[in-house]
C-alpha positions in Angstrom: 0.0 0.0 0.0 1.3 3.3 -0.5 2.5 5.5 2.2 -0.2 8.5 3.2 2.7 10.6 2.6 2.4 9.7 -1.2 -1.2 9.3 -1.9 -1.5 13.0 -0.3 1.3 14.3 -2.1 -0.5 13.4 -5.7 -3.8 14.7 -4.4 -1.9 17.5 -3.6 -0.3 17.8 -6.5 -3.6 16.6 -8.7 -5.3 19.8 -6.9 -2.6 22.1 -8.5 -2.3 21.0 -11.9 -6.4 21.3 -11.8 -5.9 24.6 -10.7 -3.1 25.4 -12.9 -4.9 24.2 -16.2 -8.6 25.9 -15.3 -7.6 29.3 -16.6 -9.9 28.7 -19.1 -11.9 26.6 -17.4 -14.6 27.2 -14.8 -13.2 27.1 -11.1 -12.3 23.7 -9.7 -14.6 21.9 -7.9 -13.2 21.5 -4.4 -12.3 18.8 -2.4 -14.5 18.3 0.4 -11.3 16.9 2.4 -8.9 18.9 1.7 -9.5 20.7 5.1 -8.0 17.5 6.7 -5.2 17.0 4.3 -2.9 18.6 7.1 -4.3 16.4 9.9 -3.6 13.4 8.1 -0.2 14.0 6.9 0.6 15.2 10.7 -1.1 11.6 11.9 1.0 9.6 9.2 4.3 11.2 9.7 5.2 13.4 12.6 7.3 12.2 15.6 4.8 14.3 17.4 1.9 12.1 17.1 4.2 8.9 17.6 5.3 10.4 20.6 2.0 11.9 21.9 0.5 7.5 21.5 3.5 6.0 23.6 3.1 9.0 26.3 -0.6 7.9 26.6 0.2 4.4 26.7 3.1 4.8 29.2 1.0 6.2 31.6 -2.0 3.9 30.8 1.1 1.4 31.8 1.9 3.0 35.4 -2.0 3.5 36.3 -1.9 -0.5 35.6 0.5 -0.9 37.9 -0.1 0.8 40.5 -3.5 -0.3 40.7 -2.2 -4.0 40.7 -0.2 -2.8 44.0 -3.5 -3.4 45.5 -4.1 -7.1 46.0 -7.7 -7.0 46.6 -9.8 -10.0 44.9 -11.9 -8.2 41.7 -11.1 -9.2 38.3 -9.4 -6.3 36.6 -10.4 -4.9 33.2 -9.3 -2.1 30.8 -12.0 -0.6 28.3 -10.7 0.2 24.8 -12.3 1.8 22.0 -10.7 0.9 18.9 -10.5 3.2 15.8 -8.0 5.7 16.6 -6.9 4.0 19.8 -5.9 0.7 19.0 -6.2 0.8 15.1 -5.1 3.7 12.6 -7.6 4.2 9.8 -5.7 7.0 8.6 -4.9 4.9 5.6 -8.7 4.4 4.2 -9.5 8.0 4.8 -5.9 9.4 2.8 -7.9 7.3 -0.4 -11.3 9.0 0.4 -9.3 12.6 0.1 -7.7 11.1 -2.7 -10.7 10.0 -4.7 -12.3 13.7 -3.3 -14.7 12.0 -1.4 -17.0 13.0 1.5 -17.1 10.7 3.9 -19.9 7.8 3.9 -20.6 5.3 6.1 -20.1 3.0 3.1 -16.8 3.9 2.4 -15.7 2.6 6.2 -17.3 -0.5 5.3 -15.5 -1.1 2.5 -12.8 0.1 4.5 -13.2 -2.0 7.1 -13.7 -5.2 5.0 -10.0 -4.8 4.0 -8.2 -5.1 6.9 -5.4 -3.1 6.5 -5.9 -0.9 9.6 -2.4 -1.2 11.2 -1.9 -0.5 15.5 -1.4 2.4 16.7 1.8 2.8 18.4 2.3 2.1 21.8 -1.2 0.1 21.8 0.0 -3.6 21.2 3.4 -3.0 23.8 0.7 -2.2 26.6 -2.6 -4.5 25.6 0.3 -7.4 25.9 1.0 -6.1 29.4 -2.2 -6.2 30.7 -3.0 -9.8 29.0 0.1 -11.2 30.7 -1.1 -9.9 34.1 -4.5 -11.4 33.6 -6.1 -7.9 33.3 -9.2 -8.2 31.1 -9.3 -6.7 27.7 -12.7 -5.5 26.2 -13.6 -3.5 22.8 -16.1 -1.2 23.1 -16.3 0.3 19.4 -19.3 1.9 17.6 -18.3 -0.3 14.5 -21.7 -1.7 13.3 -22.1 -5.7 14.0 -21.7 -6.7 10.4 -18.2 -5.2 10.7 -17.5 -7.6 13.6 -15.8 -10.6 12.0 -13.5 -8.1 9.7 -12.8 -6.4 13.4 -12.0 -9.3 14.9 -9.8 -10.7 12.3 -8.1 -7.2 11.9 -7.4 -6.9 15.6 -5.7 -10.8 15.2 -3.9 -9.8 12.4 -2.0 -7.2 14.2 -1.4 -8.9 17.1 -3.7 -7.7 19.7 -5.0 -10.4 21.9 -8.9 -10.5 21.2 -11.6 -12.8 23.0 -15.1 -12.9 20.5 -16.8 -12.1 24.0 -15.3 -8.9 24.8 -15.5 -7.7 21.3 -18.3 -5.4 21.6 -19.9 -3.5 18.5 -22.5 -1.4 18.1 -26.4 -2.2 18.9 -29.1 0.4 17.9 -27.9 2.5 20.4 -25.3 4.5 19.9 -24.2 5.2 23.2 -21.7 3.2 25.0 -22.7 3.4 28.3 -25.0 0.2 28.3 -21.8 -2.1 27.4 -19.5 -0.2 29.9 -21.9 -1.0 32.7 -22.0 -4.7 31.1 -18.6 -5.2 31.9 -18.9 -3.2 35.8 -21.2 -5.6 36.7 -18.3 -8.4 36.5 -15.3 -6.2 36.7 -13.2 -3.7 38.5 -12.7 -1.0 35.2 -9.1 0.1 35.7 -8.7 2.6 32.5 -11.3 3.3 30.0 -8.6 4.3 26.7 -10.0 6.3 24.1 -10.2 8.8 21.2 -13.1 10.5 21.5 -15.1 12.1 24.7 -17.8 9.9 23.9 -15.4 6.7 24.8 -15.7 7.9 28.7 -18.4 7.4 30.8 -19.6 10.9 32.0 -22.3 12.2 29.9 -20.4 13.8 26.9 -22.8 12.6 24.4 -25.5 14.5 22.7 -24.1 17.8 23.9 -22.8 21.0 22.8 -18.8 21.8 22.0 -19.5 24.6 24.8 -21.0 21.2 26.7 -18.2 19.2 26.5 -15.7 21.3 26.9 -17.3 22.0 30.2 -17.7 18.3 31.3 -14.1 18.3 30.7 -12.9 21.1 32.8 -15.1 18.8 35.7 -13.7 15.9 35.3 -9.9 17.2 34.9 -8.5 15.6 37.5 -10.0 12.1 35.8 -8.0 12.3 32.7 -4.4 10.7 33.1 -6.0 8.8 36.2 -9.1 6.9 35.2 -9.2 8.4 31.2 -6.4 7.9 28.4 -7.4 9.8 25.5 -5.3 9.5 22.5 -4.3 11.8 19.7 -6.9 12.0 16.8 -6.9 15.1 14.4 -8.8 13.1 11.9 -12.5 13.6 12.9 -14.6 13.2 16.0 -17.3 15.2 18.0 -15.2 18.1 17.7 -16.4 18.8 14.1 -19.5 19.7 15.1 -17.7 23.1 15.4 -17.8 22.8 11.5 -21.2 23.3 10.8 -21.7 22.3 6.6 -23.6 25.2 5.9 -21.0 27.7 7.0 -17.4 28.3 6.8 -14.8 26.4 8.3 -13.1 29.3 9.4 -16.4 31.2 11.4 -15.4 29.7 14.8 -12.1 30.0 14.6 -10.7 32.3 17.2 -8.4 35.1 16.8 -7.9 36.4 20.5 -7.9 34.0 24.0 
Protein backbone atom coordinates (compact mmCIF):
# COMPACT_ATOMS: atom_id res chain seq x y z
CA UNK A 1 0.00 0.00 0.00
CA UNK A 2 1.27 3.32 -0.52
CA UNK A 3 2.55 5.48 2.17
CA UNK A 4 -0.23 8.47 3.20
CA UNK A 5 2.74 10.60 2.64
CA UNK A 6 2.45 9.67 -1.20
CA UNK A 7 -1.20 9.35 -1.88
CA UNK A 8 -1.55 12.96 -0.26
CA UNK A 9 1.27 14.28 -2.09
CA UNK A 10 -0.50 13.40 -5.66
CA UNK A 11 -3.78 14.69 -4.36
CA UNK A 12 -1.90 17.54 -3.62
CA UNK A 13 -0.32 17.81 -6.54
CA UNK A 14 -3.56 16.64 -8.69
CA UNK A 15 -5.28 19.82 -6.88
CA UNK A 16 -2.56 22.06 -8.50
CA UNK A 17 -2.33 21.05 -11.88
CA UNK A 18 -6.40 21.27 -11.82
CA UNK A 19 -5.86 24.63 -10.75
CA UNK A 20 -3.08 25.39 -12.87
CA UNK A 21 -4.92 24.24 -16.20
CA UNK A 22 -8.60 25.92 -15.25
CA UNK A 23 -7.63 29.28 -16.61
CA UNK A 24 -9.92 28.71 -19.09
CA UNK A 25 -11.92 26.57 -17.38
CA UNK A 26 -14.62 27.20 -14.76
CA UNK A 27 -13.15 27.08 -11.15
CA UNK A 28 -12.29 23.75 -9.75
CA UNK A 29 -14.64 21.94 -7.90
CA UNK A 30 -13.18 21.54 -4.40
CA UNK A 31 -12.29 18.81 -2.38
CA UNK A 32 -14.48 18.34 0.35
CA UNK A 33 -11.29 16.95 2.38
CA UNK A 34 -8.87 18.91 1.72
CA UNK A 35 -9.47 20.66 5.08
CA UNK A 36 -8.03 17.45 6.74
CA UNK A 37 -5.17 16.95 4.31
CA UNK A 38 -2.88 18.61 7.12
CA UNK A 39 -4.33 16.43 9.88
CA UNK A 40 -3.59 13.35 8.12
CA UNK A 41 -0.22 14.04 6.94
CA UNK A 42 0.59 15.20 10.72
CA UNK A 43 -1.13 11.58 11.94
CA UNK A 44 1.00 9.58 9.15
CA UNK A 45 4.31 11.24 9.73
CA UNK A 46 5.24 13.36 12.57
CA UNK A 47 7.32 12.25 15.64
CA UNK A 48 4.81 14.30 17.42
CA UNK A 49 1.94 12.09 17.07
CA UNK A 50 4.23 8.91 17.57
CA UNK A 51 5.27 10.40 20.64
CA UNK A 52 2.05 11.91 21.92
CA UNK A 53 0.52 7.53 21.55
CA UNK A 54 3.51 6.01 23.56
CA UNK A 55 3.09 8.97 26.29
CA UNK A 56 -0.60 7.88 26.62
CA UNK A 57 0.21 4.37 26.73
CA UNK A 58 3.12 4.82 29.22
CA UNK A 59 0.98 6.16 31.64
CA UNK A 60 -2.04 3.93 30.83
CA UNK A 61 1.10 1.40 31.82
CA UNK A 62 1.87 3.03 35.36
CA UNK A 63 -2.00 3.46 36.27
CA UNK A 64 -1.86 -0.51 35.55
CA UNK A 65 0.54 -0.95 37.86
CA UNK A 66 -0.12 0.79 40.50
CA UNK A 67 -3.53 -0.34 40.72
CA UNK A 68 -2.18 -3.98 40.71
CA UNK A 69 -0.18 -2.77 43.99
CA UNK A 70 -3.49 -3.38 45.51
CA UNK A 71 -4.10 -7.12 46.04
CA UNK A 72 -7.68 -7.01 46.55
CA UNK A 73 -9.84 -10.01 44.88
CA UNK A 74 -11.92 -8.16 41.75
CA UNK A 75 -11.09 -9.18 38.28
CA UNK A 76 -9.44 -6.26 36.62
CA UNK A 77 -10.37 -4.86 33.24
CA UNK A 78 -9.33 -2.12 30.82
CA UNK A 79 -12.01 -0.63 28.29
CA UNK A 80 -10.70 0.16 24.76
CA UNK A 81 -12.30 1.84 22.02
CA UNK A 82 -10.73 0.90 18.86
CA UNK A 83 -10.52 3.16 15.83
CA UNK A 84 -8.01 5.72 16.60
CA UNK A 85 -6.93 3.98 19.81
CA UNK A 86 -5.94 0.68 19.02
CA UNK A 87 -6.19 0.76 15.06
CA UNK A 88 -5.10 3.70 12.61
CA UNK A 89 -7.65 4.19 9.81
CA UNK A 90 -5.65 7.02 8.56
CA UNK A 91 -4.92 4.89 5.55
CA UNK A 92 -8.72 4.42 4.22
CA UNK A 93 -9.46 8.04 4.80
CA UNK A 94 -5.86 9.45 2.77
CA UNK A 95 -7.86 7.28 -0.41
CA UNK A 96 -11.26 9.05 0.37
CA UNK A 97 -9.35 12.63 0.05
CA UNK A 98 -7.74 11.10 -2.74
CA UNK A 99 -10.69 9.98 -4.66
CA UNK A 100 -12.27 13.69 -3.31
CA UNK A 101 -14.69 11.98 -1.43
CA UNK A 102 -17.03 13.02 1.54
CA UNK A 103 -17.07 10.69 3.91
CA UNK A 104 -19.91 7.83 3.90
CA UNK A 105 -20.56 5.33 6.08
CA UNK A 106 -20.08 2.99 3.14
CA UNK A 107 -16.79 3.89 2.36
CA UNK A 108 -15.70 2.56 6.19
CA UNK A 109 -17.28 -0.49 5.28
CA UNK A 110 -15.46 -1.14 2.54
CA UNK A 111 -12.77 0.14 4.48
CA UNK A 112 -13.18 -2.05 7.09
CA UNK A 113 -13.73 -5.23 5.05
CA UNK A 114 -9.96 -4.80 3.98
CA UNK A 115 -8.23 -5.14 6.90
CA UNK A 116 -5.38 -3.08 6.47
CA UNK A 117 -5.89 -0.94 9.57
CA UNK A 118 -2.37 -1.24 11.20
CA UNK A 119 -1.89 -0.53 15.48
CA UNK A 120 -1.37 2.39 16.74
CA UNK A 121 1.83 2.77 18.36
CA UNK A 122 2.33 2.10 21.79
CA UNK A 123 -1.21 0.06 21.76
CA UNK A 124 -0.04 -3.60 21.18
CA UNK A 125 3.36 -3.01 23.80
CA UNK A 126 0.68 -2.22 26.64
CA UNK A 127 -2.59 -4.53 25.56
CA UNK A 128 0.27 -7.41 25.86
CA UNK A 129 0.95 -6.07 29.38
CA UNK A 130 -2.20 -6.17 30.66
CA UNK A 131 -3.02 -9.79 29.01
CA UNK A 132 0.12 -11.23 30.68
CA UNK A 133 -1.09 -9.87 34.12
CA UNK A 134 -4.50 -11.40 33.57
CA UNK A 135 -6.08 -7.89 33.27
CA UNK A 136 -9.22 -8.22 31.09
CA UNK A 137 -9.25 -6.70 27.68
CA UNK A 138 -12.67 -5.51 26.19
CA UNK A 139 -13.57 -3.55 22.82
CA UNK A 140 -16.06 -1.23 23.11
CA UNK A 141 -16.33 0.35 19.43
CA UNK A 142 -19.26 1.90 17.61
CA UNK A 143 -18.26 -0.35 14.47
CA UNK A 144 -21.72 -1.67 13.30
CA UNK A 145 -22.11 -5.72 13.97
CA UNK A 146 -21.74 -6.67 10.40
CA UNK A 147 -18.20 -5.16 10.73
CA UNK A 148 -17.49 -7.56 13.61
CA UNK A 149 -15.78 -10.56 11.99
CA UNK A 150 -13.47 -8.12 9.67
CA UNK A 151 -12.77 -6.37 13.44
CA UNK A 152 -12.05 -9.29 14.85
CA UNK A 153 -9.84 -10.69 12.27
CA UNK A 154 -8.11 -7.20 11.87
CA UNK A 155 -7.42 -6.92 15.59
CA UNK A 156 -5.75 -10.85 15.19
CA UNK A 157 -3.94 -9.81 12.41
CA UNK A 158 -2.00 -7.18 14.19
CA UNK A 159 -1.41 -8.94 17.08
CA UNK A 160 -3.65 -7.67 19.67
CA UNK A 161 -4.95 -10.36 21.92
CA UNK A 162 -8.85 -10.48 21.17
CA UNK A 163 -11.61 -12.77 23.05
CA UNK A 164 -15.10 -12.88 20.47
CA UNK A 165 -16.81 -12.05 23.97
CA UNK A 166 -15.28 -8.92 24.78
CA UNK A 167 -15.47 -7.74 21.32
CA UNK A 168 -18.34 -5.35 21.60
CA UNK A 169 -19.90 -3.53 18.47
CA UNK A 170 -22.53 -1.38 18.12
CA UNK A 171 -26.43 -2.21 18.94
CA UNK A 172 -29.07 0.39 17.92
CA UNK A 173 -27.90 2.46 20.37
CA UNK A 174 -25.25 4.54 19.86
CA UNK A 175 -24.22 5.16 23.19
CA UNK A 176 -21.72 3.18 25.02
CA UNK A 177 -22.74 3.36 28.25
CA UNK A 178 -24.99 0.16 28.33
CA UNK A 179 -21.82 -2.08 27.42
CA UNK A 180 -19.53 -0.24 29.89
CA UNK A 181 -21.94 -1.03 32.66
CA UNK A 182 -21.96 -4.71 31.14
CA UNK A 183 -18.65 -5.20 31.92
CA UNK A 184 -18.94 -3.23 35.83
CA UNK A 185 -21.24 -5.57 36.70
CA UNK A 186 -18.30 -8.44 36.51
CA UNK A 187 -15.32 -6.21 36.69
CA UNK A 188 -13.15 -3.71 38.46
CA UNK A 189 -12.71 -0.98 35.18
CA UNK A 190 -9.15 0.14 35.69
CA UNK A 191 -8.70 2.59 32.50
CA UNK A 192 -11.26 3.31 29.95
CA UNK A 193 -8.55 4.26 26.72
CA UNK A 194 -10.04 6.26 24.07
CA UNK A 195 -10.24 8.82 21.19
CA UNK A 196 -13.05 10.55 21.48
CA UNK A 197 -15.13 12.10 24.66
CA UNK A 198 -17.83 9.88 23.86
CA UNK A 199 -15.37 6.73 24.81
CA UNK A 200 -15.74 7.87 28.66
CA UNK A 201 -18.44 7.42 30.85
CA UNK A 202 -19.56 10.90 31.97
CA UNK A 203 -22.32 12.19 29.95
CA UNK A 204 -20.39 13.77 26.92
CA UNK A 205 -22.79 12.64 24.41
CA UNK A 206 -25.52 14.55 22.70
CA UNK A 207 -24.06 17.80 23.94
CA UNK A 208 -22.85 20.96 22.84
CA UNK A 209 -18.82 21.82 22.00
CA UNK A 210 -19.46 24.63 24.81
CA UNK A 211 -20.99 21.21 26.72
CA UNK A 212 -18.18 19.17 26.55
CA UNK A 213 -15.68 21.34 26.91
CA UNK A 214 -17.33 22.04 30.16
CA UNK A 215 -17.72 18.30 31.25
CA UNK A 216 -14.09 18.33 30.67
CA UNK A 217 -12.86 21.11 32.75
CA UNK A 218 -15.11 18.83 35.65
CA UNK A 219 -13.69 15.89 35.33
CA UNK A 220 -9.86 17.16 34.90
CA UNK A 221 -8.51 15.56 37.53
CA UNK A 222 -10.00 12.07 35.79
CA UNK A 223 -8.04 12.33 32.71
CA UNK A 224 -4.37 10.69 33.08
CA UNK A 225 -6.04 8.82 36.16
CA UNK A 226 -9.06 6.85 35.18
CA UNK A 227 -9.18 8.42 31.24
CA UNK A 228 -6.36 7.88 28.43
CA UNK A 229 -7.38 9.84 25.54
CA UNK A 230 -5.29 9.53 22.45
CA UNK A 231 -4.34 11.85 19.68
CA UNK A 232 -6.91 11.97 16.82
CA UNK A 233 -6.85 15.06 14.41
CA UNK A 234 -8.80 13.11 11.94
CA UNK A 235 -12.46 13.56 12.90
CA UNK A 236 -14.61 13.21 15.98
CA UNK A 237 -17.28 15.24 17.99
CA UNK A 238 -15.16 18.12 17.71
CA UNK A 239 -16.45 18.80 14.08
CA UNK A 240 -19.50 19.70 15.10
CA UNK A 241 -17.74 23.10 15.37
CA UNK A 242 -17.78 22.77 11.45
CA UNK A 243 -21.21 23.29 10.80
CA UNK A 244 -21.74 22.32 6.64
CA UNK A 245 -23.56 25.19 5.87
CA UNK A 246 -20.99 27.68 7.01
CA UNK A 247 -17.41 28.32 6.83
CA UNK A 248 -14.81 26.42 8.26
CA UNK A 249 -13.12 29.30 9.42
CA UNK A 250 -16.45 31.19 11.42
CA UNK A 251 -15.44 29.72 14.76
CA UNK A 252 -12.15 30.03 14.57
CA UNK A 253 -10.74 32.35 17.23
CA UNK A 254 -8.35 35.05 16.79
CA UNK A 255 -7.88 36.44 20.49
CA UNK A 256 -7.89 33.97 23.96
Amino acid sequence: MRSLLTILTLTVLASCSTHSNSVSDSVAKPNPREYQVGAYLWQQTSGEYRALTYQAYNIAKERVERDLEDKHNKKRAVIFDIDETVLDNSFGGAMEIREGLSWKENHFAEWVKMKQAIAIPGALDFVKFLEARNVEIFYITNRASDMFQDTFDNLKAQGFPVKKENLMPMPKEHTKEPRRLEVLKKYSVVLYVGDNLSDFPGGYEKTTVEERNALVDKMKADFGQKFIILPNPLYGDWERALPANKSRYENLKVKP
